[in-house]
BAMI-449668 format. One record per residue: y, z, x of N, C-alpha, C in turn; residue in one letter. Coordinates in pm, 1 decimal. Last residue first. Layout:
BAMI-449668
> Y;Z;X;Y;Z;X;Y;Z;X;A
...
***
This chain:
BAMI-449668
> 5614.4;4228.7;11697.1;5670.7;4085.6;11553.4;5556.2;4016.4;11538.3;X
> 5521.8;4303.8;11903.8;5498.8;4354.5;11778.7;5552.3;4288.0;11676.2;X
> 5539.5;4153.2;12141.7;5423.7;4200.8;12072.7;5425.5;4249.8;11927.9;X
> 5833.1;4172.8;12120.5;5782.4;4039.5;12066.0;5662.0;4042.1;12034.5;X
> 5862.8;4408.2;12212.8;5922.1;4385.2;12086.4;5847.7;4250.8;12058.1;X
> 5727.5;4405.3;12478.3;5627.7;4566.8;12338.8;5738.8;4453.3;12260.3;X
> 5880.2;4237.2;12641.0;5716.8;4207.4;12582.3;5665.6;4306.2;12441.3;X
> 6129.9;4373.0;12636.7;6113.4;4254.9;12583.7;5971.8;4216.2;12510.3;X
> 6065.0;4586.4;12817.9;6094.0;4591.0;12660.5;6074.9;4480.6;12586.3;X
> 5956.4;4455.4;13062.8;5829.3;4553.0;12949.2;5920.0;4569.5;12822.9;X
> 6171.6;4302.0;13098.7;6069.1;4284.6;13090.7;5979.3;4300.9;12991.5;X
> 6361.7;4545.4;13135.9;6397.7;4477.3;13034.0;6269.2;4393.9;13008.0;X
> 6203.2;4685.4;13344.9;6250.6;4758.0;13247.2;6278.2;4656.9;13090.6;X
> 6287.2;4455.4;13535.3;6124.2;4489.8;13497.2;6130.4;4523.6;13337.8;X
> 6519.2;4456.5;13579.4;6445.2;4313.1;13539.7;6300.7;4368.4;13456.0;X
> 6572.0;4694.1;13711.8;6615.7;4649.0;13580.8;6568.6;4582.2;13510.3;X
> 6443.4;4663.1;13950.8;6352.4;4769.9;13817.8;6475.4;4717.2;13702.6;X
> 6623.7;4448.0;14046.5;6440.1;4400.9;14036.0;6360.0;4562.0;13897.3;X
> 6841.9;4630.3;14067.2;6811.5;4506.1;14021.7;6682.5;4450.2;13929.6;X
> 6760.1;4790.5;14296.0;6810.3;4808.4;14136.0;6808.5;4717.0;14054.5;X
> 6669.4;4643.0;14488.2;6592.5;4713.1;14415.4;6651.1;4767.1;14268.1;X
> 6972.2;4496.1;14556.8;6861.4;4467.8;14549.1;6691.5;4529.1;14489.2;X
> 7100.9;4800.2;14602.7;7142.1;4654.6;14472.2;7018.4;4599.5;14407.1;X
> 6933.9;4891.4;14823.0;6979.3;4931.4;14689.0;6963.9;4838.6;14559.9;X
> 7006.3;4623.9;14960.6;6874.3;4658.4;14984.0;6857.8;4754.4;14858.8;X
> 7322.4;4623.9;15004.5;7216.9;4512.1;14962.0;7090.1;4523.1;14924.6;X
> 7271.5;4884.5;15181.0;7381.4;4893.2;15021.6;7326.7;4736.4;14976.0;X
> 7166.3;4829.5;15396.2;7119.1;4932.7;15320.7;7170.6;4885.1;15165.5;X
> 7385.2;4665.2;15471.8;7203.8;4591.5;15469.8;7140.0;4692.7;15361.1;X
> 7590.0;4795.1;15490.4;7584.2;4707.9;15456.0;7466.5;4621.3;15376.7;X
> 7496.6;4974.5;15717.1;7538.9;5032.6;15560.9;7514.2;4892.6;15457.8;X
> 7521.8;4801.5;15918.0;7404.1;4901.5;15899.7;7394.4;4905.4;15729.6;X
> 7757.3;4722.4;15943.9;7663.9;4619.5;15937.4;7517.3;4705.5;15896.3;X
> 7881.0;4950.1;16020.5;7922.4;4926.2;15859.6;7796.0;4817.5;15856.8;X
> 7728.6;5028.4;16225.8;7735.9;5129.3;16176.7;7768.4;5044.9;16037.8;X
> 7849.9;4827.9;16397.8;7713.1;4816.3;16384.0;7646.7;4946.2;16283.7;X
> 8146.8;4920.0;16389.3;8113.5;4762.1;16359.6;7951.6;4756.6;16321.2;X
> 8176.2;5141.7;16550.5;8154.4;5173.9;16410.4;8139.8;5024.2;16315.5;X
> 8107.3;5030.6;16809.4;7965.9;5159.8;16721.4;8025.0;5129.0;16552.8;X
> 8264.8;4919.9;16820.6;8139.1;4819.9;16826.4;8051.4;4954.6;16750.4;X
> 8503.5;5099.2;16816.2;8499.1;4975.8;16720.5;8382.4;4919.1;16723.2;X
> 8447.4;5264.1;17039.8;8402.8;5261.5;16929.6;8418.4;5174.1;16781.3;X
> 8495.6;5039.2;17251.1;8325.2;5070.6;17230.6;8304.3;5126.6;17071.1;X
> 8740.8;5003.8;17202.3;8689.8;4944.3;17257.8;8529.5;4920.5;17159.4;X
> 8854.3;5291.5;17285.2;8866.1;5257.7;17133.2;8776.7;5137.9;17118.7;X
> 8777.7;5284.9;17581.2;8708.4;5382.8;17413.6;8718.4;5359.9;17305.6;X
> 8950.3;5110.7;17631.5;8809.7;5078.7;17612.0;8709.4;5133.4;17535.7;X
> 9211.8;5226.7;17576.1;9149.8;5126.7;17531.5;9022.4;5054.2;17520.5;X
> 9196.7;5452.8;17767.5;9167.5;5456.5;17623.2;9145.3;5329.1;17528.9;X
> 9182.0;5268.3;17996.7;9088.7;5371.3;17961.5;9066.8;5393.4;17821.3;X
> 9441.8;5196.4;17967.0;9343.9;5100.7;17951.7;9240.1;5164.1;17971.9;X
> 9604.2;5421.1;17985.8;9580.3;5355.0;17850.3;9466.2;5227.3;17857.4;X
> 9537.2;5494.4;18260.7;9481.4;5578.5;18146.3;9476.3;5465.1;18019.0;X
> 9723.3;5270.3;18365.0;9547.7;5284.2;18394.3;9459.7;5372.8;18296.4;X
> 10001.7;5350.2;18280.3;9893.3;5191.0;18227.1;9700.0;5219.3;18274.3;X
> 9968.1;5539.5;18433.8;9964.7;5602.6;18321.2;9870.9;5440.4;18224.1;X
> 9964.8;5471.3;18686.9;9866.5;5574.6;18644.5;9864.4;5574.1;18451.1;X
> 10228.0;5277.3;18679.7;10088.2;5215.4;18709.4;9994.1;5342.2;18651.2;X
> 10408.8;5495.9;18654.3;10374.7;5436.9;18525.8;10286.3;5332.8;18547.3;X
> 10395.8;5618.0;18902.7;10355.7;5707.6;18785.5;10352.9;5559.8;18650.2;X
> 10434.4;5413.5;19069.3;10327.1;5469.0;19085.9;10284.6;5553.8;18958.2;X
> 10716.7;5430.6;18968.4;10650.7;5299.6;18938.6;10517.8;5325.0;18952.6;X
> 10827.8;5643.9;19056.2;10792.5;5656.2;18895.0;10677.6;5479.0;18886.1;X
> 10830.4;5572.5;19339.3;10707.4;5696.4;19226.7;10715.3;5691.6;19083.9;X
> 11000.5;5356.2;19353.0;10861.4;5387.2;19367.3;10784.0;5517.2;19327.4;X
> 11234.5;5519.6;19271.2;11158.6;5387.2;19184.3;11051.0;5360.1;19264.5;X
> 11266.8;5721.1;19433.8;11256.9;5748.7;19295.2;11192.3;5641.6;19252.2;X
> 11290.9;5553.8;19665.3;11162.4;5619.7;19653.4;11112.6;5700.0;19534.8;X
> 11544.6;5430.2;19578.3;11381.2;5357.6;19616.6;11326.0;5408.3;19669.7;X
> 11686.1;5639.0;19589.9;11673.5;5570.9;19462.3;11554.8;5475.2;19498.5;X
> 11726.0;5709.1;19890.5;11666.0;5820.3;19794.4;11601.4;5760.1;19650.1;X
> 11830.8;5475.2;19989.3;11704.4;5494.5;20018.5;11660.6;5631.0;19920.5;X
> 12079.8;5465.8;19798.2;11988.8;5385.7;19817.7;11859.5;5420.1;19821.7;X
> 12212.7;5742.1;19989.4;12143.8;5742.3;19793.3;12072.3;5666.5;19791.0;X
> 12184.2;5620.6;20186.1;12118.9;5767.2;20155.2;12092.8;5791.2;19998.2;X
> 12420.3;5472.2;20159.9;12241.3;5419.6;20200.4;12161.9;5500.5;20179.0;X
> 12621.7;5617.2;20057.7;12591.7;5511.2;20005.4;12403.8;5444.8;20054.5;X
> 12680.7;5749.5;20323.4;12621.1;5826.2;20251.0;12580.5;5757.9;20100.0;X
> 12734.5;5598.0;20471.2;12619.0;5623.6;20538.0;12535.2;5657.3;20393.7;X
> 12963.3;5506.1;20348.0;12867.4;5408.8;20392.2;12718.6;5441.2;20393.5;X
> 13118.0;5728.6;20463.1;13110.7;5651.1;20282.6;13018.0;5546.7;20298.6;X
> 13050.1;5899.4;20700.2;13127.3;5780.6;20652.0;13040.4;5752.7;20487.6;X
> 12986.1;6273.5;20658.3;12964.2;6123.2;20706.8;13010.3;6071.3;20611.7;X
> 13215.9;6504.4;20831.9;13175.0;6448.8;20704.8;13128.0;6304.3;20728.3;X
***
């Protein structure tokens, strides 16, 4: 039967090669999440140039709605005062 010693280093050396692979496994795994982090990354810029899109559009709306309102009230305005 080996000495209490031996068999004390044997666990040791068994437990630092457990903590090196899991350490290898949780370097892999930090490497995925910074993968996914870049995807999330990019699509924050797609969907950033996507609301800046909408944005211009939905001003551009307003903006024409607006201007036929003006009109609308315009031409009413003019036929009522024409006719007084």
């Amino acid at each position: 039967m080996p000495a209490l010693d031996d068999r004390v280093t044997r666990v040791e050396a068994q437990m630092m090669d457990v903590r090196e692979e899991m350490r290898r496994g949780f370097d892999r795994i930090d490497g995925r999440f910074a993968q996914i982090d870049g995807r999330f990354a990019h699509f924050d810029s797609r969907l950033l140039s996507l609301e800046q899109k909408v944005d211009r559009q939905f001003i551009w709306l307003v903006g024409i709605q607006l201007t036929t309102m003006l009109t609308v009230v315009g031409v009413l305005a003019a036929a009522f005062f024409r006719t007084s």
